[in-house]
Each structure stands twice: as C-alpha cells, then as structure tokens.
N, C-alpha and C positions, 0 to 999 in steps of 0.2 A: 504494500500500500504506500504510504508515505515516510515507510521507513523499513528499519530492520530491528528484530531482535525487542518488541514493545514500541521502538524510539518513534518520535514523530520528528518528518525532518519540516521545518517551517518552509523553506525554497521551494520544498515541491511543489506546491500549489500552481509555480511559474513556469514549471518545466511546459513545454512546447513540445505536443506528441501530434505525429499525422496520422487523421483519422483515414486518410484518403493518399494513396502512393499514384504521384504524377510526377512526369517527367517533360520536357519541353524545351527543345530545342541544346538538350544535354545537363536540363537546369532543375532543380527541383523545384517545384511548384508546389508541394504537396497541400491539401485541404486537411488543417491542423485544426486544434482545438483554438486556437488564437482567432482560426479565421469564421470558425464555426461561431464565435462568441463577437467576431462584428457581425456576421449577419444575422444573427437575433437582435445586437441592437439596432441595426438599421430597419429590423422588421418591426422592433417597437416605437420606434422611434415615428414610421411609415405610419405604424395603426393607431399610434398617439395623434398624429395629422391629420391624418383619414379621417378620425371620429370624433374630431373638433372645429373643422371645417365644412359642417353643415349650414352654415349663414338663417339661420332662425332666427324672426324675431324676436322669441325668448328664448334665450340660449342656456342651455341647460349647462349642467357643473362639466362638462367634457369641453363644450366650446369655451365653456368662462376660462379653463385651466390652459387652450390655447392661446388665449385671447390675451391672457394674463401674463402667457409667457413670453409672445412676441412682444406686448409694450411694455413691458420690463427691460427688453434689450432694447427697441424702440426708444423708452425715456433716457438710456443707458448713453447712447450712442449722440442721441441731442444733448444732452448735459454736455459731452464730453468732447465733440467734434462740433456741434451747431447742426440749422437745417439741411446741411450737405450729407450729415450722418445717417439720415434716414437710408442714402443711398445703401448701404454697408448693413441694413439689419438683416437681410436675408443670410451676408455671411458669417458675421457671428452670431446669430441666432443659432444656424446650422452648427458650428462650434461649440458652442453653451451646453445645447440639446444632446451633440452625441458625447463630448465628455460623462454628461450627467449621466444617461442612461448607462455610458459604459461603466462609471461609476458604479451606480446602483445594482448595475446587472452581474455585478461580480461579488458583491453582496447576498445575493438569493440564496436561498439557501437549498440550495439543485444536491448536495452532500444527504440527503434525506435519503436521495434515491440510491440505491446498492451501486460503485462502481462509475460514481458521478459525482464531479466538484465542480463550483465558480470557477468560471476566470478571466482575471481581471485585464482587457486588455490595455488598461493604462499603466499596470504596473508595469511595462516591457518599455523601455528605454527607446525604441526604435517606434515604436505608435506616439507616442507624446511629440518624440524630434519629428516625424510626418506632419503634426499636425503645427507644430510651434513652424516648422519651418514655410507651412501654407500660407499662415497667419505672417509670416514675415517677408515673402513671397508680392502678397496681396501689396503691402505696407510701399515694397520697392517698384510694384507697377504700379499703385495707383500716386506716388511721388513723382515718377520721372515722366509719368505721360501730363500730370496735372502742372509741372514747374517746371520739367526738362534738366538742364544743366545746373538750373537756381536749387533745385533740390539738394547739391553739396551743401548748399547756406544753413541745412539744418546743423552743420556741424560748427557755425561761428556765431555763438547764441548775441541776441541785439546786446550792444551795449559792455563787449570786449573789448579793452585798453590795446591797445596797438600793439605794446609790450608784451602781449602774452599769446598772440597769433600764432607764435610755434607752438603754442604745451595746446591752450582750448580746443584747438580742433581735433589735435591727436588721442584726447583724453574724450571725446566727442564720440568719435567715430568708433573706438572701442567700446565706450559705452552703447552705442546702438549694435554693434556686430555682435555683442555678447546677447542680446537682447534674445534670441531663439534659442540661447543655450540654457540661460533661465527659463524661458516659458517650459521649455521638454523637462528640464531635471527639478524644478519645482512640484510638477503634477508626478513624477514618475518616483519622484525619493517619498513625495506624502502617501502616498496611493501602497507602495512597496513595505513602508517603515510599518504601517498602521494592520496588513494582512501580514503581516510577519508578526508583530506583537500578536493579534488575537491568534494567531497559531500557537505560540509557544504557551500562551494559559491554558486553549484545547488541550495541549500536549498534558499540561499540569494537573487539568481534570480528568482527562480519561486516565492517565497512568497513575493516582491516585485513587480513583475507582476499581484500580486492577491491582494495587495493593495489599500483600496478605493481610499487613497491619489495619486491625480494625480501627485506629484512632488517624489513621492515614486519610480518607477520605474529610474528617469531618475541621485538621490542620491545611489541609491541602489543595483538596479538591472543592470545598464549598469556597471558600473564600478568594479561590480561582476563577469559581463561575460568577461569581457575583460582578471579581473587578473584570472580568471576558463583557459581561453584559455593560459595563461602565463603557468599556474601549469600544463596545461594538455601537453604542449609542453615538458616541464622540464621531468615530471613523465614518457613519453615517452623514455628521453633519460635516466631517471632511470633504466627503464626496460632494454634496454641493458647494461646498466654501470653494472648492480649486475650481468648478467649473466658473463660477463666477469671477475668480480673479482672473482666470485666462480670459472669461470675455472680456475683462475689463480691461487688462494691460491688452489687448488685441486693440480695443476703443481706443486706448489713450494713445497707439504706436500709429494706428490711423489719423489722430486727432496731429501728429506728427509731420504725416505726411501729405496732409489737405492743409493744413493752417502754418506747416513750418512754426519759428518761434515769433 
C-alpha cells in the first residue's frame, strides 16, 4: 500500500502511476493518475458551468454560486486593473476555478473506496509552473502588444534619481522574472507541506490503533485524530486561500502590464 512492514510512507500519495500505457512518437504519453485527476476537475469544473448558466429570472443557489463566482473575480480585476480589467475575467476566472476545484478534489475522500486515493494535482511542481507560467505568458503578450517597446518602462519605476538607473532597473526586472517562480512554488510547497502533514497523523492513528499496547491508542491515536481533523479543516481553507492569491497576484501582474507604473 503506502508503505512497508505497518509504515505509512506520506510521499506516496504523489507518486504518479499510469493507468493507461501509451506511447507516441517514441514518447511516453501514458494516461496516469495525475491526468485522470485533471479530467474530473475539468468535468467538475464543466458541470459547475453547465448548471449555473441557466439565465432564470430567479436564479436558484446553483446560478447564484456562479454568479457569485465570476463577480468576485469581476470586482477582483476592477479594483485592481480599472475598466480594462473586465477584459481578463474570463482568464482568471478560469485560473481561480480550476486551482480551487483541483484543490478541493484532492481532498475527497475517494480513500473510502478499497484501492483508491486523492490526488492532488497541485501538489506536483510541474502543474503549478504550467499554470504560473500561462498567467505570466498572458502578462508578456498583453504588455508588449498594448505598449510595444514602452513596456521595458515597467522596469524604471516614475520618479528614479538618475543616480540609480544602473541598480533600479536590474533589481526591477529580477523582480518580475522571478515573478512565475513564486506563483508555481507558493501553491505547490502549500498544497505538498499541508497533504504530507495530514498523512503522517493518519500514519499516527492507524499505527496506534494496531498497537498491542492497550493504553497506545487512547496516548496516540485519539489525540492524533482530533489534531488530523484540526489540519484537515485549516488545509481546507488553504485550498481556497492559494486559489485566491494566484488570482490575485495574476490581477495585480496584469494590472502591471495595462497601466505600467
């Protein structure tokens, strides 16, 4: 299972098994548990849409909950860009939505069924850098097409001393390149730290449950599950806190590159 010999190992949760052997063009493609677990959230994600885009005049709690969702990034994007922002809510909207779902959907607790666990595909270093690097992607074509060459100017903030033209810009421009390596390793080390913690208290209560010692569960294992149910609430509200801060530093990197400083 996820270990040997009793042990629970917390990593496994992330191992990357293919359910599906492909090969193409000498390349492995294989359809893995990773990819299996974005297309459920794109199908939730889809049936979340689907079933809130009925345009009723009285919109029942399905359409309110999408309704709700898009002018949240809606208000999100005019605070933070002005009326040009509204342009951009289709893109992080879609951002927002499938962090959160992938979030939450790594959470289920699919572990009930014999031979079946979450997984999490935000905790994988390579899905966060995918989507950090879209989101910065976006940032560099909608700069260079709206300002052209002016768009270097985001690197000489208004109101730099002449004297300092070599250090501000160089200290500038690192500051923005760095900018997708925080977006990936912010959602990927929270998302990673927070399923590894509740794994090693699981470890703490079942292997405490299996215990000869009868005073072993009640040192152990109860007071294991209680702080599992404390971490599992928190990591909960993880999972929306990082989708929100990606859409927000997404807003503000756009806010960037339509307004410069």
């Amino acid at each position: 299972m996820a270990g040997e010999s009793g042990k629970i190992d917390p990593m496994y949760q992330f191992k990357i098994e293919p359910l599906a052997q492909l090969q193409l063009g000498g390349y492995d493609v294989s359809f893995t548990n990773s990819s299996l677990f974005m297309v459920l959230v794109l199908g939730a994600l889809w049936l979340f849409m689907a079933g809130g885009m009925k345009r009723e005049m009285v919109p029942g709690r399905w359409q309110m909950a999408v309704e709700g969702a898009t002018g949240f990034i809606n208000n999100m994007l005019t605070a933070n860009v002005g009326p040009e922002g509204k342009k951009y809510v289709p893109l992080v909207f879609s951002l927002f939505m499938f962090i959160l779902m992938a979030n939450f959907m790594g959470m289920m607790p699919f572990g009930i069924v014999p031979g079946v666990h979450p997984f999490t595909i935000t905790s994988h270093l390579t899905v966060t850098a995918v989507l950090a690097l879209f989101s910065f992607g976006t940032v560099l074509v909608v700069g260079f097409w709206k300002h052209g060459l002016h768009f270097f100017s985001l690197f000489v903030p208004h109101g730099t001393p002449w004297w300092l033209l070599w250090l501000i810009p160089v200290i500038e421009l690192f500051s923005f390149m760095i900018r997708p390596f925080s977006l990936a390793l912010r959602l990927f080390v929270a998302m990673t730290a927070g399923h590894i913690m509740m794994k090693v208290l699981a470890g703490f209560v079942i292997n405490g449950l299996n215990a000869e010692a009868a005073w072993v569960p009640l040192i152990v294992s109860f007071p294991a599950f209680l702080l599992m149910i404390g971490i599992t609430l928190l990591e909960l509200l993880v999972c929306a806190i990082q989708a929100y801060v990606f859409a927000l530093l997404t807003s503000l990197y756009i806010n960037d590159a339509v307004n410069l400083h």
